[in-house]
Structure formats: C-alpha cells, structure tokens
matplotlib code that plots the C-alpha trace (Angstrom):
import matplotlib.pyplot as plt

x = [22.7, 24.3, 22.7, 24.6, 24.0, 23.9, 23.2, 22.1, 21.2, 18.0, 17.4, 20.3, 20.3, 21.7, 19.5, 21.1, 19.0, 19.0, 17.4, 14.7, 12.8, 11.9, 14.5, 14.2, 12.9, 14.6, 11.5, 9.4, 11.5, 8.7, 6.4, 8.8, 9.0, 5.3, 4.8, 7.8, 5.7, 2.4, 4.3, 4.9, 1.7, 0.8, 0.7, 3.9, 4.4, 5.7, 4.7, 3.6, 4.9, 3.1, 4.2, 7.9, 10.3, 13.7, 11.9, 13.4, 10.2, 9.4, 12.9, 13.3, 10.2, 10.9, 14.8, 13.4, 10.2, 12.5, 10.2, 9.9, 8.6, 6.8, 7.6, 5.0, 6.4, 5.4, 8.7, 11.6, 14.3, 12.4, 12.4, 16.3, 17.0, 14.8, 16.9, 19.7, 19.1, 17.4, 20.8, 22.9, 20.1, 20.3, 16.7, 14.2, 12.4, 9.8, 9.7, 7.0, 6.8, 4.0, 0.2, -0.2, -3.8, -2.4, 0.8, -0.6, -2.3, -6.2, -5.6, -2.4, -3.1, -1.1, -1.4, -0.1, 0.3, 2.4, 2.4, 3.9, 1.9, 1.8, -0.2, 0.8, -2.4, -1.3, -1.9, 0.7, 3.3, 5.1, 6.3, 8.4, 10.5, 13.1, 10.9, 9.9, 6.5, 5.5, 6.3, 4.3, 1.3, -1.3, -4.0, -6.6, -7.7, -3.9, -6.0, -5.9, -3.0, -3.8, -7.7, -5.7, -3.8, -6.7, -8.7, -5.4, -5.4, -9.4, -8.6, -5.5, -5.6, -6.2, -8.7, -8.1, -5.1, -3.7, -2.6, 0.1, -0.5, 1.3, -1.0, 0.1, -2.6, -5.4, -8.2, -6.9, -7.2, -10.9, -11.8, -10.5, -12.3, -15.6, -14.8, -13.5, -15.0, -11.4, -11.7, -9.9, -8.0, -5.2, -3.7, -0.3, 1.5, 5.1, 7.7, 5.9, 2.5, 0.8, 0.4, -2.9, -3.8, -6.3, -7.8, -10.0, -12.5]
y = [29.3, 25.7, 23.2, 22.2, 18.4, 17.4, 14.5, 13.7, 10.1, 8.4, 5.5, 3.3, 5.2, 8.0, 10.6, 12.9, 16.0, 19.9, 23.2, 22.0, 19.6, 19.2, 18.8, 15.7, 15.6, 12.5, 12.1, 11.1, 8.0, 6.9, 6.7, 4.6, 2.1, 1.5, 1.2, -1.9, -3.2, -2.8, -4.5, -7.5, -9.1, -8.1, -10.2, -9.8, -6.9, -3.6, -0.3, 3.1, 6.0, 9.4, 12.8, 10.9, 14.1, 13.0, 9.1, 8.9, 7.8, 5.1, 4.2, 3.5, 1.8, -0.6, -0.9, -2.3, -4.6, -5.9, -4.8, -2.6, 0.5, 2.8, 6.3, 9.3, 12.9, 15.7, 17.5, 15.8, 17.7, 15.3, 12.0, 12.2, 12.4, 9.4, 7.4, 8.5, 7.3, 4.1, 3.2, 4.2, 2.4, -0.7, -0.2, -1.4, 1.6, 2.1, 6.2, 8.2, 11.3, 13.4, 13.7, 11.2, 10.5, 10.5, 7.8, 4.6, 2.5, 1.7, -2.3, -1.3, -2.3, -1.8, -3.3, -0.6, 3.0, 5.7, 9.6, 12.6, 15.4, 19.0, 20.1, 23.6, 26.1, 28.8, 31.3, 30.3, 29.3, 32.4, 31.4, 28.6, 30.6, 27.6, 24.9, 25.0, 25.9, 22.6, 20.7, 22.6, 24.0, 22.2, 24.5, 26.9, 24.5, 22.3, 19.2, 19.8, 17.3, 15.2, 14.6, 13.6, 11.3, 9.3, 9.4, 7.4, 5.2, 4.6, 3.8, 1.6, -0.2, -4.1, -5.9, -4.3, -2.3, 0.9, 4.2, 5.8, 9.6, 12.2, 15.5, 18.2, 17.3, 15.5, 18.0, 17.4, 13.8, 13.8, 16.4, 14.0, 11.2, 12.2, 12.6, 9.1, 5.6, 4.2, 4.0, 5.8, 3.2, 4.8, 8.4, 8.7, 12.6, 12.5, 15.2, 17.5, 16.5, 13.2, 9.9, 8.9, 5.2, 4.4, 0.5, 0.0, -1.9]
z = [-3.6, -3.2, -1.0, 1.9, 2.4, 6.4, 8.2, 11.5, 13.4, 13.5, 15.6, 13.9, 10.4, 9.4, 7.9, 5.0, 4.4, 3.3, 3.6, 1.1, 3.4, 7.1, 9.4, 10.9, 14.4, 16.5, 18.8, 15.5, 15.6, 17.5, 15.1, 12.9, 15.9, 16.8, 13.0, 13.1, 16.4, 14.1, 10.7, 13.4, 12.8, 9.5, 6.2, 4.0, 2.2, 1.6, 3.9, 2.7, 4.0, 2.7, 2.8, 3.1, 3.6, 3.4, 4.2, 7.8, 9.3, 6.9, 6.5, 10.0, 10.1, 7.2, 8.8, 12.1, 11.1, 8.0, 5.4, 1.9, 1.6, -0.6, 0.2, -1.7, -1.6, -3.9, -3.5, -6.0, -3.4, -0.8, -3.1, -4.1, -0.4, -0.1, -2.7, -1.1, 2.6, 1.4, -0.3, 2.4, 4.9, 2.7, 2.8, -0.4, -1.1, -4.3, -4.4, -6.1, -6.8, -7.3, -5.5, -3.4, -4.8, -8.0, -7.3, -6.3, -9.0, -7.8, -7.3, -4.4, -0.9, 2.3, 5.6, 7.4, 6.3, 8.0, 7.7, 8.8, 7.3, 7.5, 10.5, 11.4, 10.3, 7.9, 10.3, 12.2, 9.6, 10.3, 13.4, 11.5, 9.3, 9.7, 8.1, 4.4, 4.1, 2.1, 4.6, 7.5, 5.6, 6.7, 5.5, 7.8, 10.2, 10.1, 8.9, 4.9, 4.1, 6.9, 5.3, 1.9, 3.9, 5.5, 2.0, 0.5, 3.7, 3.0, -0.4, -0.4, 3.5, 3.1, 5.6, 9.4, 8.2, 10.2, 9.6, 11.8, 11.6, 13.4, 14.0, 16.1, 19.2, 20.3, 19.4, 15.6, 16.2, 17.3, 14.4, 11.9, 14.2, 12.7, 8.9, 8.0, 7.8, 10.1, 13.5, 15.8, 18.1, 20.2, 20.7, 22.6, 23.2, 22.1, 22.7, 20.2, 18.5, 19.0, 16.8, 16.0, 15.3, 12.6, 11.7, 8.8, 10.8]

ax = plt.figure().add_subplot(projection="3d")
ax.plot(x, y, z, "-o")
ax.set_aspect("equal")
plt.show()
C-alpha cells in the first residue's frame, strides 16, 4: 500500500507526516512553547527531543527559542519525516535513530530535554485503532517508555536542567514522581494529557 504524504500546521511550521507515525495533535504545540520559554535562560546549545515522531514538538520548540535540536526516534518512517520537516522548517536538526539509550554518546549533555512518549496502557490500545501502536504503547501501567525517558534525562541533563514530558494525567506524573532522582517542579492539564516538568536539582 503507498503512503499518502499529508501535512497539517503547527504553530508557524508546517508538519508533513503519514500513516506510519502519530498524527500530530495541535494542542501539543504547547509543550514546544514552554520548552522555547525554558531554552530562554539556558546556556547555549542544542535541545533533545526523545521519542521525536515526525519532530513537530522539538521542531517547533527549536524554531521559536532559535536553537538546534537533537531528535531520537526508533521508527526510521518517523526520522525521514523528521529530516524532512527540519528542511522545510529551516530547522538544524541532528537525527538518531535507534534506542534512545543506545543513541547518545555517554559524555552528551542537554540543558533542556523534551518528550512525547507513549502513555496509553496496552489494555487500552484497542480503543486507538487510528494511531500506530509504537507510538501509543506505553506498556501495562502507560509509564514503560516514559521511565526510559527520565533514565536518559538522568543521564544526559547538565547542572539544573529540565525535562518537558507529556503523560496522559496527573496520577502518572506523581507515580513517576517517586522513581527518579529529578524533582518534580510543575504539572499543567492541556487539552488532552498533561506536561510534567522535571529539574535535575
């Protein structure tokens, strides 16, 4: 079956993507924005976006606060689409794919590290048949990418870093709360999920 290429707006960008990744949802445009307000007062350097998709967050994000980014996606359909919207974004944008403990040399630090991961449960994948399951397979409990994601942040956040994580409510927030050294600084509910705020500390 051929892929059908379509395209949709994201804050200023436009955001190519396909059947074989996550639709992109315009109301995570917020994320991308208090990530740009966070880059603001941070040292010089690139961002890190993690489970990247078709990199509309971390585009965005990079767009607005003027910045490179590094954007981590296992799926090679997700980091073509990547390339693709960086170049038409005029965007710098250092893809890697592959496991994203597995991507990121052990010396690489970040001063502000943004993900999207999947946070459905796979009980209730079913109820998606829309969305690839990569992308919303978050595991029994819905935290099983997201506690990958804040072992990278531990690993590769510089002195009082953040990590911008979207989870799909508060009770997933405090869960992860008690199973990483960051500290949990802010929560805010968006149209669908919530964006948790991590600071190495």
């Amino acid at each position: 079956m051929q892929t059908v290429l379509r395209s949709l707006p994201f804050g200023p960008l436009v955001i190519a993507w396909h059947e074989g990744v996550l639709e992109p949802r315009p109301w995570t445009a917020a994320q991308s924005r208090w990530a740009a307000a966070l880059a603001a007062d941070l040292p010089a350097g690139p961002l890190l976006e993690l489970c990247s998709g078709a990199g509309h967050i971390g585009l965005l994000a990079a767009h607005l606060s003027q910045r490179p980014v590094v954007c981590v996606d296992v799926s090679p359909a997700a980091c073509a689409l990547t390339r693709l919207n960086a170049e038409a974004a005029g965007v710098t944008v250092d893809v890697r794919e592959g496991p994203m403990d597995a991507v990121l040399a052990a010396d690489e630090r970040f001063g502000l590290v943004i993900a999207d991961p999947p946070w459905v449960t796979t009980q209730e994948v079913s109820a998606h048949p829309a969305d690839p399951v990569l992308a919303i397979d978050g595991g029994d409990d819905g935290l099983a990418v997201a506690r990958l994601c804040l072992a990278v942040a531990e690993a590769h956040l510089g002195p009082d870093g953040f990590l911008l994580l979207q989870l799909g409510d508060e009770a997933q927030a405090a869960a992860l709360a008690a199973e990483t050294v960051l500290s949990l600084e802010e929560v805010r509910r968006e149209e669908r999920g919530v964006l948790a705020l991590w600071q190495r500390v």
